[in-house]
C-alpha positions as CSV (number, residue, x, y, z in Angstrom):
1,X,14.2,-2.4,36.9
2,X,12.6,-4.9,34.5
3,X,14.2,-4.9,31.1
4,X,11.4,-5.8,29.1
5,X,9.3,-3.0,30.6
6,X,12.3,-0.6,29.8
7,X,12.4,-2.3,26.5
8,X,8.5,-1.5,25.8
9,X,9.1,1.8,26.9
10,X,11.7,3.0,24.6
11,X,9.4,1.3,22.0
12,X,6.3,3.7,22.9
13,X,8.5,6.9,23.1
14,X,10.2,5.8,19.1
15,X,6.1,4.6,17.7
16,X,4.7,7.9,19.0
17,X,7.6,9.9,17.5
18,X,7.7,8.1,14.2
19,X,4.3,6.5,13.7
20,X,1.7,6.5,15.9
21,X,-0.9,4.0,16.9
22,X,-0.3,1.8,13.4
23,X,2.5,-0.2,14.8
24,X,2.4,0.8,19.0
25,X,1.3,-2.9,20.2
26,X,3.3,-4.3,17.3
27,X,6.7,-2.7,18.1
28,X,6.2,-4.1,21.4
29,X,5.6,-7.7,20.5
30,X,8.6,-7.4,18.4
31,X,10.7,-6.4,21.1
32,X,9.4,-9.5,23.4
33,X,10.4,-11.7,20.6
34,X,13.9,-11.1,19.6
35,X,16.8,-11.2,21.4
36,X,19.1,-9.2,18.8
37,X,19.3,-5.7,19.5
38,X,20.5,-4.6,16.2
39,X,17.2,-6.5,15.1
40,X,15.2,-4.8,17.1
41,X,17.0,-1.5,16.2
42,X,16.6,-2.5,12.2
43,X,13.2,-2.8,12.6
44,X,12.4,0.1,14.6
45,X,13.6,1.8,11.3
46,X,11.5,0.2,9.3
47,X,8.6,1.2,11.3
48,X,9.5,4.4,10.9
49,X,9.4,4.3,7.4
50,X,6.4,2.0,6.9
51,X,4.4,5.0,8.9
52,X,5.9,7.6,6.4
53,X,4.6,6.2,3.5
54,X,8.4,4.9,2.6
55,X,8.4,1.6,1.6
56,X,11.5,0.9,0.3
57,X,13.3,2.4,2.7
58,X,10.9,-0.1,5.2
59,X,11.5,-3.3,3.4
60,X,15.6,-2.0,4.0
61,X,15.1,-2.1,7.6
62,X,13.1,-5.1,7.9
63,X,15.5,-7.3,5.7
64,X,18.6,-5.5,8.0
65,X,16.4,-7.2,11.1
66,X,16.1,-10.8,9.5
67,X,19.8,-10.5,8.5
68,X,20.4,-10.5,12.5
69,X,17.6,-12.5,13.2
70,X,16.5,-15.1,11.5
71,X,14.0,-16.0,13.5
72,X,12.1,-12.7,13.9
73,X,8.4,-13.5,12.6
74,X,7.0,-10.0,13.1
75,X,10.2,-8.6,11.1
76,X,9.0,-11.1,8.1
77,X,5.8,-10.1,8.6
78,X,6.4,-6.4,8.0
79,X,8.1,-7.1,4.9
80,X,5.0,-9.2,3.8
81,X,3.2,-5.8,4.3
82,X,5.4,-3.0,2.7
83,X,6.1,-5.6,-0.3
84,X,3.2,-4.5,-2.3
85,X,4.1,-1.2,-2.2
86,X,7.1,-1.5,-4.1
87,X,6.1,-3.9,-6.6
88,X,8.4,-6.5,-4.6
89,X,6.3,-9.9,-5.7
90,X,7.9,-11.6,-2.4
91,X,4.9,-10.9,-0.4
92,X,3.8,-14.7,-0.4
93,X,7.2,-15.7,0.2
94,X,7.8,-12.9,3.4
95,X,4.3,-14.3,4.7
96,X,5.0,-18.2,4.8
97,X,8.3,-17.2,6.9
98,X,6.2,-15.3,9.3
99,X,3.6,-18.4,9.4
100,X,6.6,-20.7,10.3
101,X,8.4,-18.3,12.6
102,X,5.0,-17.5,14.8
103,X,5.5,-20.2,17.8
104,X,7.2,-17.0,19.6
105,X,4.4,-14.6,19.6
106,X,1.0,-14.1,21.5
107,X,-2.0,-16.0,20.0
108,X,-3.6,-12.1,18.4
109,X,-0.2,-11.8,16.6
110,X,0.1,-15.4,15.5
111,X,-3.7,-14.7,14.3
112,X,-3.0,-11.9,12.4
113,X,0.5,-13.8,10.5
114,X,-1.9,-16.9,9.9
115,X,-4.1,-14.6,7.8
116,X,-1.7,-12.5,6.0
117,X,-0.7,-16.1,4.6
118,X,-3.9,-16.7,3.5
119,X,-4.5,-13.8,1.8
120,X,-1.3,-13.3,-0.4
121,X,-2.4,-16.2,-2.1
122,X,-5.3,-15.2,-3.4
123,X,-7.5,-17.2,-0.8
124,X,-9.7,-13.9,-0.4
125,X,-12.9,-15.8,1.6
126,X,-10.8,-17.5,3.9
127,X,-8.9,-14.4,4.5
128,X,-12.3,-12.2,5.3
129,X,-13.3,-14.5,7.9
130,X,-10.0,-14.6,9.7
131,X,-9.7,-10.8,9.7
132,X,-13.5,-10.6,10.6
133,X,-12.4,-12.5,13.6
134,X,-9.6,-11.3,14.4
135,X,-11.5,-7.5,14.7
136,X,-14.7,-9.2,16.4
137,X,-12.4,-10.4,19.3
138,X,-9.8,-7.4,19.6
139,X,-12.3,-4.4,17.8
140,X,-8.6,-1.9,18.9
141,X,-6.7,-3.9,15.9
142,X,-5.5,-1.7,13.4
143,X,-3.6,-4.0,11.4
144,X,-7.0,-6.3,11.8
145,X,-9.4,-3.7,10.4
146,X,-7.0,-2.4,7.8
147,X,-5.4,-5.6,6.4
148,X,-9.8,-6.8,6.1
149,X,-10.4,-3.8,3.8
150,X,-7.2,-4.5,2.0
151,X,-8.8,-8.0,1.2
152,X,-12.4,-6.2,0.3
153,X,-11.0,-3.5,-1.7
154,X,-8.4,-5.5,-3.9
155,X,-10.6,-9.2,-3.9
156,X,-14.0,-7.4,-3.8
157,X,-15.0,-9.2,-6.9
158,X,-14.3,-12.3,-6.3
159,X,-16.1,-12.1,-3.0
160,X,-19.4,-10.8,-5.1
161,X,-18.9,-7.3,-3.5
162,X,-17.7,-3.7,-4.5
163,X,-14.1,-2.3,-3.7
164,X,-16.3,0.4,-1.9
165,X,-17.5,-2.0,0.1
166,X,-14.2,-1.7,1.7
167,X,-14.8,1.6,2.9
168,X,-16.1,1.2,6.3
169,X,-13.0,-1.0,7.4
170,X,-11.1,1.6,6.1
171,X,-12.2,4.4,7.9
172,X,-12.4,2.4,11.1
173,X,-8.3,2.1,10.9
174,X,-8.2,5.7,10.2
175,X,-10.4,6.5,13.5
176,X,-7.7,4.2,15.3
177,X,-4.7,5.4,14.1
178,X,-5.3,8.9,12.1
179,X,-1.6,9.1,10.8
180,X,-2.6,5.8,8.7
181,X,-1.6,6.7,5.2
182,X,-2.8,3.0,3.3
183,X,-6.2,3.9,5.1
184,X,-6.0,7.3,3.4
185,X,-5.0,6.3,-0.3
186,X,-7.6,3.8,-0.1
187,X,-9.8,6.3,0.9
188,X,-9.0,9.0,-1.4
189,X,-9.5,6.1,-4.6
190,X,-13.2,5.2,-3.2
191,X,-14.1,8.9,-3.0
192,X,-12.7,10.0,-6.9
193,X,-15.7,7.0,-8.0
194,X,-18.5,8.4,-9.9
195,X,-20.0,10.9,-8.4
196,X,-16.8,11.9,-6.8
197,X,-16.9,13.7,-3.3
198,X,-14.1,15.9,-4.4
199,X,-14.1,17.9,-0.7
200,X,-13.6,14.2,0.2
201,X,-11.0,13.4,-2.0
202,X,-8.8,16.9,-1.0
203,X,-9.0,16.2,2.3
204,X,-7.8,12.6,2.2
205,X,-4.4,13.8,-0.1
206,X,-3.4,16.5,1.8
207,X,-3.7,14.6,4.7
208,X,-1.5,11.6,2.3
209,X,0.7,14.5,1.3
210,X,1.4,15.8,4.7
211,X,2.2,12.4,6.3
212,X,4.0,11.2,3.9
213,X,5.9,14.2,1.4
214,X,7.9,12.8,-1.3
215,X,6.6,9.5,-1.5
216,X,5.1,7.8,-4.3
217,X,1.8,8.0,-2.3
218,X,2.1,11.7,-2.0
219,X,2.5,12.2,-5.7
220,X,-0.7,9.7,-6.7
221,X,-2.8,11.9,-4.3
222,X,-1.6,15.0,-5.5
223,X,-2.5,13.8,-9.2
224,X,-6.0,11.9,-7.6
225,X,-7.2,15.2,-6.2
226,X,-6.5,17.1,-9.7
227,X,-8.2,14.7,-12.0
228,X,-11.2,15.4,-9.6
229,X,-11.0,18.6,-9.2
230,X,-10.0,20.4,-12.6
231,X,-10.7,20.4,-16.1
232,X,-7.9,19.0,-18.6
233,X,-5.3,21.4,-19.2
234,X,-1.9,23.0,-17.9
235,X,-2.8,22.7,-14.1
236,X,-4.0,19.4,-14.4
237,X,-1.0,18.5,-16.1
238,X,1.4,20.7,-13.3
239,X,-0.2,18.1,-10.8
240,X,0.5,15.3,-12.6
241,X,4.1,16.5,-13.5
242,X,6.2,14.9,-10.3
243,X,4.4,11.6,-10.4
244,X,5.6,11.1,-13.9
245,X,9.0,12.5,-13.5
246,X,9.7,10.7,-10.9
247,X,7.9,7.3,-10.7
248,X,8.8,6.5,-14.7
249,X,8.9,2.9,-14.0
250,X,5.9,2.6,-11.4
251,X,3.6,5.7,-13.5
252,X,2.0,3.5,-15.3
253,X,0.6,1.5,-13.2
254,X,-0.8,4.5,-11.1
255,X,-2.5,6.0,-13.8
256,X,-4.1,2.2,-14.2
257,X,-5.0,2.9,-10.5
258,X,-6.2,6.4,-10.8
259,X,-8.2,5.1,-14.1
260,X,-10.2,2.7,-12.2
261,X,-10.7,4.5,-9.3
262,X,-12.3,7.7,-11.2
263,X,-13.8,5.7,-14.1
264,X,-12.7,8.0,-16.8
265,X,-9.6,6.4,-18.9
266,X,-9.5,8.6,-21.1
267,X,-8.4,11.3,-18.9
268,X,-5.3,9.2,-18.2
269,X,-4.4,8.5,-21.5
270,X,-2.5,11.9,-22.2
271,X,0.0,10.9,-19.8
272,X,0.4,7.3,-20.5
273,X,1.0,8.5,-24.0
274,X,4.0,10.7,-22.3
275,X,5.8,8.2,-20.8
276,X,6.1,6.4,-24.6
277,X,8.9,8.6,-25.8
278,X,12.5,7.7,-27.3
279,X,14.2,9.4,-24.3
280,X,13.1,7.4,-21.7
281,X,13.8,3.4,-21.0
282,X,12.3,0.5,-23.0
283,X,10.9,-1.0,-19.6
284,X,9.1,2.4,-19.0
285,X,7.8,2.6,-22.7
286,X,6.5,-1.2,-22.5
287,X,4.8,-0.5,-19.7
288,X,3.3,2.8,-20.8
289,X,2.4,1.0,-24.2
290,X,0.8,-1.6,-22.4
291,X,-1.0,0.8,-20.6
292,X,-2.2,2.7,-23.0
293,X,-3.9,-0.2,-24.7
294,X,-5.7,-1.0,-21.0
295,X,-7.1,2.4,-21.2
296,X,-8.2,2.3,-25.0
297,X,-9.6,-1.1,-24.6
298,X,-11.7,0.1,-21.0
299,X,-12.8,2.9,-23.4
300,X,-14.3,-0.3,-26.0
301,X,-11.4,1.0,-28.9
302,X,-10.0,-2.3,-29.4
303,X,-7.9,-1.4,-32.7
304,X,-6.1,1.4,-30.7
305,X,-5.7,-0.9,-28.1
306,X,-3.4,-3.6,-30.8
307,X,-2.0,-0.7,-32.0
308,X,-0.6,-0.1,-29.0
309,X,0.4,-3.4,-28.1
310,X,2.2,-3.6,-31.5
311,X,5.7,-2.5,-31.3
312,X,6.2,-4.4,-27.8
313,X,9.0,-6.1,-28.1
314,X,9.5,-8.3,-25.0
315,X,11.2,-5.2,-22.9
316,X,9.6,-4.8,-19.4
């Protein structure tokens, strides 16, 4: 029997129980292009997790396969990917040893590494054109489709577009691989805008919440689909409950996220105002402070915004 067919068997069988169509050609590269089976074993976990919505527990596999091989581009790559999630600021770094490690793969792979390098570094119109052709010549490319709206959704501005522009490339990685939770976050942000589609928004974070339960995903789309959906008060404040109980450090920066995607701060500043008390750590109360004085200042009340900023002491 041929190994490497056995080999991308056994691949297919572990995607479609842990992932789906996200990663299914992409575990199969990765397979072709180590010869470390602990490797390949390290970053089969990490696909697992990257489908689940757990991103540290990703980046753990993915650094377990470069430990055994140190040549394994499409390990590197992955890590490139989950990085942002975790506020890991090695995303550049993680791309630029994929780049140098691509000689191994197939020219679509090496096309896809080629532009995550470009667009970690802020090189947003060169990084829409590679993605654009990277879907116009394989229009099946998940990562393609979805790694283009990352670039129109976060460097919209810069490119003289909307984030919602983003949407379409979006929802064409959702339509190829419906068990795509980034597609669905995404999704769930550009519905909350002004005037939000809040039938839209539900259905997007219970699909988030389903996929994904416990993550930190799970808990910014539970809290997403109750700023839509009810008024201010004690179940608003029930949804909103996990995320800041248990994300402390990474809360505020959600509720930044949740801010801008709904256009209302000041529903957000209750709970940035929670995370400011003597209990908690001065890294989670500089943060909160700081965004508290985002929100204030998005709201045009710049002397709130100083007096929030005031008592930072260099924490965080």
């Amino acid at each position: 029997a041929d190994p490497l067919a056995a080999v991308d068997a056994l691949a297919a069988r572990l995607v479609a129980r842990r992932g789906g169509a996200r990663g299914a050609r992409l575990v199969g590269v990765a397979a072709r292009t180590t010869p470390s089976l602990d490797a390949l074993r390290a970053f089969l976990d990490g696909e697992r997790a990257l489908a689940a919505g757990r991103y540290a527990a990703a980046m753990d596999g993915y650094e377990r396969a470069v430990a055994a091989d140190s040549g394994f581009a499409m390990a590197y790559y992955r890590l490139s990917v989950a990085a942002p999630w975790t506020a890991d600021p090695r995303d550049s770094a993680f791309a630029a040893e994929a780049r140098r490690r691509a000689a191994r793969l197939p020219p679509r792979e090496r096309l896809l590494l080629e532009a995550r390098a470009v667009a970690v570094v802020g090189h947003a119109e060169e990084a829409e054109v590679r993605y654009r052709r990277i879907v116009a010549d394989y229009p099946d490319e998940v990562e393609g489709w979805l790694q283009l709206a990352e670039v129109r959704y976060h460097w919209g501005s810069s490119l003289g577009r909307r984030a919602h522009d983003a949407a379409g490339d979006f929802a064409r990685a959702l339509a190829l691989d419906p068990r795509n939770v980034p597609a669905l976050v995404h999704l769930a942000r550009l519905a909350a805008a002004p005037p939000a589609r809040a039938a839209e928004v539900a259905a997007h974070a219970s699909a988030v919440e389903r996929l994904a339960p416990g993550t930190p995903e799970a808990r910014e789309a539970a809290a997403l689909r109750a700023l839509v959906a009810l008024p201010a008060g004690p179940r608003r404040d029930s949804a909103f409950a996990p995320l800041l109980a248990a994300d402390e450090l990474r809360a505020p920066a959600t509720l930044l996220v949740l801010a801008a995607a709904t256009e209302d701060p000041a529903a957000l500043l209750p709970y940035a105002r929670r995370l400011d008390r003597p209990d908690l750590p001065p890294a989670v109360r500089a943060r909160a402070r700081r965004a508290v004085a985002l929100l204030e200042g998005a709201r045009g009340r710049w002397r709130a915004a100083r007096a929030a900023l005031a008592p930072l002491d260099g924490t965080a």
